[in-house]
C-alpha positions as CSV (number, residue, x, y, z in Angstrom):
1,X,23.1,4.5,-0.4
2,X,26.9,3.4,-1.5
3,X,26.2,0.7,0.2
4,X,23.4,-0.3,-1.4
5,X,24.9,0.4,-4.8
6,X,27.7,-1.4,-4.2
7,X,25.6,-4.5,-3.5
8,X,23.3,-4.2,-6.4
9,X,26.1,-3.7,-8.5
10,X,27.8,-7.1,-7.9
11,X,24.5,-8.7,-7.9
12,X,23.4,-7.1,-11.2
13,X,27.1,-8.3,-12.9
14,X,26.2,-12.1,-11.9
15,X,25.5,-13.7,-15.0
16,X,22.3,-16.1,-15.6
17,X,22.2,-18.2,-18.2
18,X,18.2,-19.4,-18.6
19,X,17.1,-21.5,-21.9
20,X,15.1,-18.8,-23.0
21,X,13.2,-20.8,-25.8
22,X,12.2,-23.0,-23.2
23,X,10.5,-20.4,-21.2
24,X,8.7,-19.4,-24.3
25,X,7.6,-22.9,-24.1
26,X,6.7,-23.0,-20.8
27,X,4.9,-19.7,-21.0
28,X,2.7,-21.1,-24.1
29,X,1.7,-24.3,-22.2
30,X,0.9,-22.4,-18.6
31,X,-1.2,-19.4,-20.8
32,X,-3.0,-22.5,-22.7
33,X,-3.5,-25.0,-19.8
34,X,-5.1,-21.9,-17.6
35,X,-6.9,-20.3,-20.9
36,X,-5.2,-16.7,-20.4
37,X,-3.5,-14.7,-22.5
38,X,-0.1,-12.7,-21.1
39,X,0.1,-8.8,-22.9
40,X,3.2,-8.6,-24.8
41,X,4.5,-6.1,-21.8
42,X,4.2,-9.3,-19.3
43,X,5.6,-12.1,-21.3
44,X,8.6,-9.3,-21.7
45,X,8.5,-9.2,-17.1
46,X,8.3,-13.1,-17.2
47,X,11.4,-13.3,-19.6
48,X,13.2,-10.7,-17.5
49,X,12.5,-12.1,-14.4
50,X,14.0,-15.7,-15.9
51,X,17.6,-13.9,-16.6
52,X,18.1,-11.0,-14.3
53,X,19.3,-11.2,-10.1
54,X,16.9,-7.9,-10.0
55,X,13.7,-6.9,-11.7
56,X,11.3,-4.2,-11.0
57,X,8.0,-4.4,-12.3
58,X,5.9,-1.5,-12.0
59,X,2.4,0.4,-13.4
60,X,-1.1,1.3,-12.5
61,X,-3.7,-0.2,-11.2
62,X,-5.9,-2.7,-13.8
63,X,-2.2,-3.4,-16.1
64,X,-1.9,-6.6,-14.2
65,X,0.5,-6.7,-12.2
66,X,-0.9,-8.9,-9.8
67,X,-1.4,-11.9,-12.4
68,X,2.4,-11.0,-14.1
69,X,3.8,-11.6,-10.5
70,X,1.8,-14.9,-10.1
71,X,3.1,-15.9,-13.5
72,X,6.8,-15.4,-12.7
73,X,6.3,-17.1,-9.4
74,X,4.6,-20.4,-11.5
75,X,7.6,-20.0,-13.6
76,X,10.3,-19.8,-10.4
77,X,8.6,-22.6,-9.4
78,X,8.4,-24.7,-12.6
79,X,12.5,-24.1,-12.6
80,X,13.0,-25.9,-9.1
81,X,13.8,-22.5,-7.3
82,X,12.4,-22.1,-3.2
83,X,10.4,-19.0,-3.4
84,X,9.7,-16.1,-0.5
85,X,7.1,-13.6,-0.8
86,X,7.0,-10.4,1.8
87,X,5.6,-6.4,1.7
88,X,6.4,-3.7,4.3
89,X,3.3,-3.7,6.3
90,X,1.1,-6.0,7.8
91,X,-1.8,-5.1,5.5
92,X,0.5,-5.2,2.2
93,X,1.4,-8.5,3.2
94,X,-1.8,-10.1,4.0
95,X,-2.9,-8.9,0.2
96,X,-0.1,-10.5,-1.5
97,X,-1.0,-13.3,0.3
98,X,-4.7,-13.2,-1.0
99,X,-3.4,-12.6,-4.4
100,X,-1.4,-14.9,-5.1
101,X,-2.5,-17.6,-2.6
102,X,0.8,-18.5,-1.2
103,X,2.0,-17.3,2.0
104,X,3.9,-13.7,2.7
105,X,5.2,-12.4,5.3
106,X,6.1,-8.5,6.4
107,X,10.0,-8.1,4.9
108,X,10.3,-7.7,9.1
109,X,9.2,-11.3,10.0
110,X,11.4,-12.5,6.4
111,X,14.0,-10.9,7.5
112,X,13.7,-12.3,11.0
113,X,13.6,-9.2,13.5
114,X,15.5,-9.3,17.0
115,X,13.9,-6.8,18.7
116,X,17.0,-7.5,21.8
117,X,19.7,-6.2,18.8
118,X,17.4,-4.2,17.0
119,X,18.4,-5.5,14.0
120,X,17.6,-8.5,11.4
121,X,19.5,-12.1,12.3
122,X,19.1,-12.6,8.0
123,X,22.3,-10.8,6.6
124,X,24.9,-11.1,4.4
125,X,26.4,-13.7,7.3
126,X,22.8,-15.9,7.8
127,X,21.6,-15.3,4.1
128,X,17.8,-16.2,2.9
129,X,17.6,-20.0,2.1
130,X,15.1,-18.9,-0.7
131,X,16.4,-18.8,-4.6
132,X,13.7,-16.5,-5.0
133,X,12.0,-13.3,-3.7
134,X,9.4,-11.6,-4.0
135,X,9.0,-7.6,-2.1
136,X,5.2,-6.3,-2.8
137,X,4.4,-2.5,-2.5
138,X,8.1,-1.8,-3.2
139,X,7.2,2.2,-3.1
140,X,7.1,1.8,0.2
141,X,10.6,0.4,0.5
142,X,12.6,3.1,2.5
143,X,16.7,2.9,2.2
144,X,17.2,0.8,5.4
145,X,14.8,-1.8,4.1
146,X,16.2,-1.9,0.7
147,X,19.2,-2.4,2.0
148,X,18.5,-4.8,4.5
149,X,16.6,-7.2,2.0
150,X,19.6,-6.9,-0.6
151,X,22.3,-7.6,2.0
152,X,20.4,-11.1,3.0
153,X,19.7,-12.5,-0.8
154,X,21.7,-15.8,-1.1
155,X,24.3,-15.3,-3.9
156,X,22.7,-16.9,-6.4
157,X,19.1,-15.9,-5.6
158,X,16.8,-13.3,-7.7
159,X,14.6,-10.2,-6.6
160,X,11.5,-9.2,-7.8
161,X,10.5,-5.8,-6.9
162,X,6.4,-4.9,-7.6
163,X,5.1,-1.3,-7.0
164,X,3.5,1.5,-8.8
165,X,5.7,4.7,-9.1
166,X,3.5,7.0,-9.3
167,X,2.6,6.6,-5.7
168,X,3.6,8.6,-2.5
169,X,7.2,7.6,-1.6
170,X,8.0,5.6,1.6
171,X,7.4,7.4,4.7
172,X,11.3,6.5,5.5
173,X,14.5,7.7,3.7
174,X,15.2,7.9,0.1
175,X,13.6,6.8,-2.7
176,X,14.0,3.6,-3.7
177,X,12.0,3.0,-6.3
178,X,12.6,5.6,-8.3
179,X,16.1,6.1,-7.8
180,X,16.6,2.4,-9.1
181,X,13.6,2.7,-12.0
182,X,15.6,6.3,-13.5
183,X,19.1,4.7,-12.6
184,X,19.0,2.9,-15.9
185,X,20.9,0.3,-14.7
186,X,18.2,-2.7,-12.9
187,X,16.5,-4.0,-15.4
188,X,12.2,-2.5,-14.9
189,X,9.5,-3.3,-16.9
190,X,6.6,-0.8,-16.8
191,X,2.8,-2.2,-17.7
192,X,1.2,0.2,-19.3
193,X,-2.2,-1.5,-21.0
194,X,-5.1,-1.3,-19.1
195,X,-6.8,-4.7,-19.4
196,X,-10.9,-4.7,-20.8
197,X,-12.3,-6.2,-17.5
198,X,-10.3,-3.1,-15.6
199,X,-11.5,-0.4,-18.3
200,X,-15.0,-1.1,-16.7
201,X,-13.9,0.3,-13.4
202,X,-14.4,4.1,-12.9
203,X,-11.9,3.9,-10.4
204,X,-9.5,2.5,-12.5
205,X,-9.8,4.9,-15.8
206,X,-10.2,8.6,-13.1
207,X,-6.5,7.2,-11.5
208,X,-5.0,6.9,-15.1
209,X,-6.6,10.4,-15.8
210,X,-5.2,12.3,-12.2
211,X,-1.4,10.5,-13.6
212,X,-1.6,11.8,-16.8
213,X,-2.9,15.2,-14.9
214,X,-6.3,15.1,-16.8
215,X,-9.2,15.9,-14.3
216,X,-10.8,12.7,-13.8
217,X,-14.6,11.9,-15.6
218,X,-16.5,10.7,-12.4
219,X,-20.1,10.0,-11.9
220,X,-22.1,13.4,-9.6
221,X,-23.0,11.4,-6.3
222,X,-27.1,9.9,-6.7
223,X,-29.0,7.5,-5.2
224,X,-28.3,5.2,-7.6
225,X,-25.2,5.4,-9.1
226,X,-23.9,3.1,-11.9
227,X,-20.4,3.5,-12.0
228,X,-17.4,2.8,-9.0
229,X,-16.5,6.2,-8.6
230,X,-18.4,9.0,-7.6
231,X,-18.2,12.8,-6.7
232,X,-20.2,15.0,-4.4
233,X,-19.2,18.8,-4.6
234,X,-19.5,19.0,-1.2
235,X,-19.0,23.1,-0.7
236,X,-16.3,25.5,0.1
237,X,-17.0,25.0,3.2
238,X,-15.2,21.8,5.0
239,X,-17.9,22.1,7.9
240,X,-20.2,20.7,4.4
241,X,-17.9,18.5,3.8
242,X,-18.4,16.7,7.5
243,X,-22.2,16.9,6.9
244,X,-21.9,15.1,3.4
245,X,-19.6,12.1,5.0
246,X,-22.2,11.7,7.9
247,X,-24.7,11.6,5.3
248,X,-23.1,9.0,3.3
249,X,-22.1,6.6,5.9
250,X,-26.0,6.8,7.6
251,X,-27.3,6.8,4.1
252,X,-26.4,5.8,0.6
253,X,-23.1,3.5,1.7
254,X,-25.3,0.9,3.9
255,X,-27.7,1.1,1.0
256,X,-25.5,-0.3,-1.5
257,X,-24.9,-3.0,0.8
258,X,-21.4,-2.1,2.3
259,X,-20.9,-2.2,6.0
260,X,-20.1,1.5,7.4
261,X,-18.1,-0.2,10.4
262,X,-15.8,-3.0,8.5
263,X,-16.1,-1.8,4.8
264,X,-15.7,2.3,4.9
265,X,-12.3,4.1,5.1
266,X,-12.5,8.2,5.5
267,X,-8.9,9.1,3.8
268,X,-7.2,12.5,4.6
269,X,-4.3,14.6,3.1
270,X,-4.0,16.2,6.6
271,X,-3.9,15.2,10.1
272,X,-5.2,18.8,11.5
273,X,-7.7,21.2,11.0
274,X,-11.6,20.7,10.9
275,X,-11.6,17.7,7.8
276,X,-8.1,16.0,8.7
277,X,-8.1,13.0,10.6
278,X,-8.0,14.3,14.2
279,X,-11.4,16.0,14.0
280,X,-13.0,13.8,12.4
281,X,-12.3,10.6,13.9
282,X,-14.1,12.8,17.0
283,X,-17.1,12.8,14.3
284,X,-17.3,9.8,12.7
285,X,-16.7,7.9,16.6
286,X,-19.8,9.4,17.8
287,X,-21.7,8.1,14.1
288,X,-20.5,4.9,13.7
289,X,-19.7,3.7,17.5
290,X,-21.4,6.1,19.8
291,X,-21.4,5.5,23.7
292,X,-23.6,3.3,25.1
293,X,-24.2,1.5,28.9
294,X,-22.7,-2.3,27.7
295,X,-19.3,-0.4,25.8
296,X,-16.5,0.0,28.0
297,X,-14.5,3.3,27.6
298,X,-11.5,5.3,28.6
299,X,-10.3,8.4,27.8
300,X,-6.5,8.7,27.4
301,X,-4.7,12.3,26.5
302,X,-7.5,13.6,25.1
303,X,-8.9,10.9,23.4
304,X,-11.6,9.1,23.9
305,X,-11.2,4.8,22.9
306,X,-14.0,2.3,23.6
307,X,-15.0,-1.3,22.8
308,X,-15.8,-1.3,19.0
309,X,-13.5,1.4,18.1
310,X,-11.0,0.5,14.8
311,X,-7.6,1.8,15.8
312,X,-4.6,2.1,14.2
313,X,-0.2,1.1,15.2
314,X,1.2,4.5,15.0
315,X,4.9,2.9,15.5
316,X,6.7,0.0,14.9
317,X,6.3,-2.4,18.3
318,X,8.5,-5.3,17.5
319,X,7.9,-6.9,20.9
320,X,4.5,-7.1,19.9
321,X,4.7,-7.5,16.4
322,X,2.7,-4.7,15.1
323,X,3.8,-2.3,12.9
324,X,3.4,1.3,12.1
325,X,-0.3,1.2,9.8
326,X,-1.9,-2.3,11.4
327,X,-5.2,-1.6,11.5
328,X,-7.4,-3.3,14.1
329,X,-10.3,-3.4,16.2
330,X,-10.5,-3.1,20.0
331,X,-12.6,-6.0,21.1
332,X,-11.8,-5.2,25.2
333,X,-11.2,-3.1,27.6
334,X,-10.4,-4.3,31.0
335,X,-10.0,-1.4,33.8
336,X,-8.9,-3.5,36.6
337,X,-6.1,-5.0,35.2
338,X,-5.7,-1.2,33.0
339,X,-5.7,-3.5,29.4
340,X,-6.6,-2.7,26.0
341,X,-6.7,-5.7,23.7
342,X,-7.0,-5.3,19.7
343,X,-7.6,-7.6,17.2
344,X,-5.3,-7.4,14.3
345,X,-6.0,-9.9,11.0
346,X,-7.1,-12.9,13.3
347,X,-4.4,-11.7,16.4
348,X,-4.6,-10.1,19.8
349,X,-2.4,-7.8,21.1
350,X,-3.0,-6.0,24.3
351,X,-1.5,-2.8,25.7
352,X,-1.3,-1.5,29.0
353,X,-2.6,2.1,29.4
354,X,1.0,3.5,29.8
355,X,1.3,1.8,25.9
356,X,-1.9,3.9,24.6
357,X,-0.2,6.3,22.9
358,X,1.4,3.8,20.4
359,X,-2.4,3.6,18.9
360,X,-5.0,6.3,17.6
361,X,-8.5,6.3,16.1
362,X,-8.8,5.0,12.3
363,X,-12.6,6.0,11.5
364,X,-10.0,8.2,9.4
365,X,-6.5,8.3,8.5
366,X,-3.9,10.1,6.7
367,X,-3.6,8.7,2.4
368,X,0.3,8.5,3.4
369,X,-0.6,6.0,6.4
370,X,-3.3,3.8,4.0
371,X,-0.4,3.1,1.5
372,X,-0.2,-0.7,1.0
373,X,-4.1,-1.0,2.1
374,X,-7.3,-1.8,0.5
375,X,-10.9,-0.7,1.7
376,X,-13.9,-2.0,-0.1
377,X,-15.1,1.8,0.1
378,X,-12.5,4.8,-0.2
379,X,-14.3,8.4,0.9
380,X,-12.0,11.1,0.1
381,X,-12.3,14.7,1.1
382,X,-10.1,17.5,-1.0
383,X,-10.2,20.7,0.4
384,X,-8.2,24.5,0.0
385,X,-7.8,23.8,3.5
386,X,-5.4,20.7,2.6
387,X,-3.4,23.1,-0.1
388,X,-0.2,22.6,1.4
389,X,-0.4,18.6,1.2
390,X,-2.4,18.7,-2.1
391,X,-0.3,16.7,-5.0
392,X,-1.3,14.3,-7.8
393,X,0.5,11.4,-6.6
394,X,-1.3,12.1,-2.9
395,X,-4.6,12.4,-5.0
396,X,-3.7,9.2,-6.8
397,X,-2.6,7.3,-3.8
398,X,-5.5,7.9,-2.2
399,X,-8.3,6.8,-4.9
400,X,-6.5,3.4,-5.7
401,X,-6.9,2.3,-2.4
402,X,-10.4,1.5,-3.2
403,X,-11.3,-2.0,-4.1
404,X,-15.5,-1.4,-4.7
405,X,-16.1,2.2,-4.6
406,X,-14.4,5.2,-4.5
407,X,-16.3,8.8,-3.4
408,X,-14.6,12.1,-3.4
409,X,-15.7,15.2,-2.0
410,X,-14.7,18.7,-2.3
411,X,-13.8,21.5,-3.9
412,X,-13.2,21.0,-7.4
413,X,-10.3,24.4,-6.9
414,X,-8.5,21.5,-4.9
415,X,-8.6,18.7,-7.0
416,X,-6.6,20.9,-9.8
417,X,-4.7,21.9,-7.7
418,X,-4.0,18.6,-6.4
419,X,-3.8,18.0,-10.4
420,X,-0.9,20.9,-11.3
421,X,0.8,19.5,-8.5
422,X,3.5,17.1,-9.6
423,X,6.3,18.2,-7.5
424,X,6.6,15.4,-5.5
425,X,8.0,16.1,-2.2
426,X,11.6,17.2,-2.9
427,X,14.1,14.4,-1.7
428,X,17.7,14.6,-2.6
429,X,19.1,11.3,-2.7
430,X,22.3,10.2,-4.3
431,X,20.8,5.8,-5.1
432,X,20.4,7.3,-8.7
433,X,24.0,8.9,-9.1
434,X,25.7,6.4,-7.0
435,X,24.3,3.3,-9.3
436,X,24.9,4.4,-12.6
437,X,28.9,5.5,-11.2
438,X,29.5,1.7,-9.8
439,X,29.1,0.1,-13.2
């Protein structure tokens, strides 16, 4: 943390001197050659972003972030600068990449990873030849990381940090975000309009309700819904709550034209107990890839994995480059040579059986380990049973990881709950203190 202070610090103090008329100017001609408009929020992030080494940019989803970022990188790139773009995982990564059409790369692979040292050949020694960067998901930025990209920025480069604060910290040390954002010292701007093509997303308007702590208007489950977000009271009971998600994913989901094995993501609060993840990936195996004569299988500690079967990195393998949340698809399993091979985003990586345990099922996973993901379909089960785990910004997490459609079932006891819950997990960090003390 002092560390990391220290070197924001002397970043922060490093005068840049930008002609800001003419990024007004260039501003006006980009928004008029492209016929777009910029909020006065983002043409405030664009100007920022032209005169300070660090700027966070953060806010909900539909306050366009997403087009502010690809604005400041046009701009970087109108003012001669080399430009890197990189998230924390895999999956965060390969978004960025999709929305801003250049290429990024996980901060691991930017950062250039020995996995013989253990630690990053870019450093304050073997700096980043970029001018400017660009971290994605920057909630999920743990103090190591942060600390890590900081150290290897060139001395006259400039960070951009995007991420919504109102999501679940990292699952690593600190809070980085935050800590920065309430330091008072980086310079942040916060989007807070939600744009008229995103006020037509259910999904959108229920996760600005569950932040404001308002219990979110969404559509009672039918046949034929007409909004993105819907809500099946599916009992007390979580046994119900199985019976509704098999329902769903034989029923209504391949209805409205969404594939249950590519397009649906089951999201938990909890790991154990009947509706976590454990159980039901037993379940939802069975439903949506059941045995059969041509589908080779093995059972490993327990678990059962066969051809077919989406998995999911529980740890960071930097020999095989795939990190803690990839999400693939296991495409073969040979028993002579004892070989597993998964496809990741267009890649294979095979484990021997002695390597099994570094994957698990992902019919479901836990809302922390979806952070930085996006699944065309979101189903979401809140339960008493999940009390201990149940907070807004888990709530909140968890619906604005779907892209198309969002359903939530439950116990509506949970989801205020979930709702009065706004102590977010106590962390006691010192980033804050040990910022606003070095200037």
């Amino acid at each position: 943390e002092q560390n990391l202070a220290r070197l924001l610090k002397e970043r922060l103090v490093l005068p840049i001197n930008p002609d800001i008329p003419r990024v007004r100017a260039w501003m006006q001609r980009f928004t008029k050659s492209r016929n777009i408009q910029l909020s006065g929020q983002q043409q405030q992030a664009v100007e920022i972003a032209a005169y300070s080494r660090v700027t966070i940019l953060t806010g909900g989803p539909g306050c366009g972030k997403t087009f502010c970022t690809r604005t400041i990188v046009e701009l970087w790139k109108a003012m001669g600068k080399s430009i890197a773009l990189a998230a924390p995982t895999g999956r965060a990564a390969q978004r960025l990449n999709e929305m801003t059409g250049l290429e990024a790369k996980t901060i691991h692979r930017l950062l250039e990873f020995d996995p013989k040292t253990m630690g990053f050949k870019r450093d304050s020694n073997n700096p980043l030849p970029q001018r400017a960067i660009v971290i994605d998901e920057a909630s999920m930025l743990d103090l190591f990381l942060a600390h890590s990209v900081v150290q290897a920025l060139a001395e006259d480069a400039q960070l951009l940090l995007v991420g919504d604060i109102d999501q679940l910290p990292s699952v690593g040390p600190g809070n980085v975000l935050a800590d920065l954002i309430h330091s008072g010292k980086v310079p942040v701007v916060r989007l807070t309009q939600v744009f008229r093509q995103a006020q037509q997303s259910a999904i959108i308007t229920a996760a600005h309700q569950i932040n404001r702590g308002q219990y979110p208007a969404i559509e009672e489950l039918s046949d034929n819904p007409t909004t993105d977000c819907l809500w099946h009271g599916g009992g007390h009971e979580p046994e119900h709550g199985i019976q509704v998600i098999c329902e769903l994913i034989n029923g209504l989901i391949p209805q409205l034209g969404f594939n249950p094995i590519t397009d649906v993501q089951v999201l938990c609060p909890m790991t154990r107990g009947i509706i976590g993840t454990r159980n039901l990936n037993g379940v939802l195996q069975q439903l949506i890839n059941p045995p059969s004569p041509d589908k080779v299988e093995i059972t490993r500690g327990g678990m059962t994995l066969r051809v077919g079967d989406r998995v999911i990195q529980q740890t960071n393998d930097y020999n095989r480059e795939v990190f803690n949340g990839d999400v693939g698809f296991i495409t073969s399993i040979d028993t002579e040579e004892q070989e597993v091979t998964v496809r990741y985003l267009e890649r294979d990586v095979v484990y021997d059986y002695a390597d099994l345990n570094e994957i698990t099922l992902a019919w479901s996973v836990s809302i922390h380990k979806s952070q930085g993901s996006e699944y065309p379909v979101v189903i979401l089960p809140l339960y008493m049973q999940h009390y201990v785990m149940l907070t807004r910004n888990l709530f909140y997490t968890g619906l604005t990881r779907a892209k198309k459609l969002a359903i939530v079932i439950g116990s509506k006891k949970a989801i205020g709950l979930a709702l009065r819950s706004t102590e977010k997990q106590q962390r006691y960090t010192q980033l804050q203190q040990r910022l606003v003390r070095a200037f």
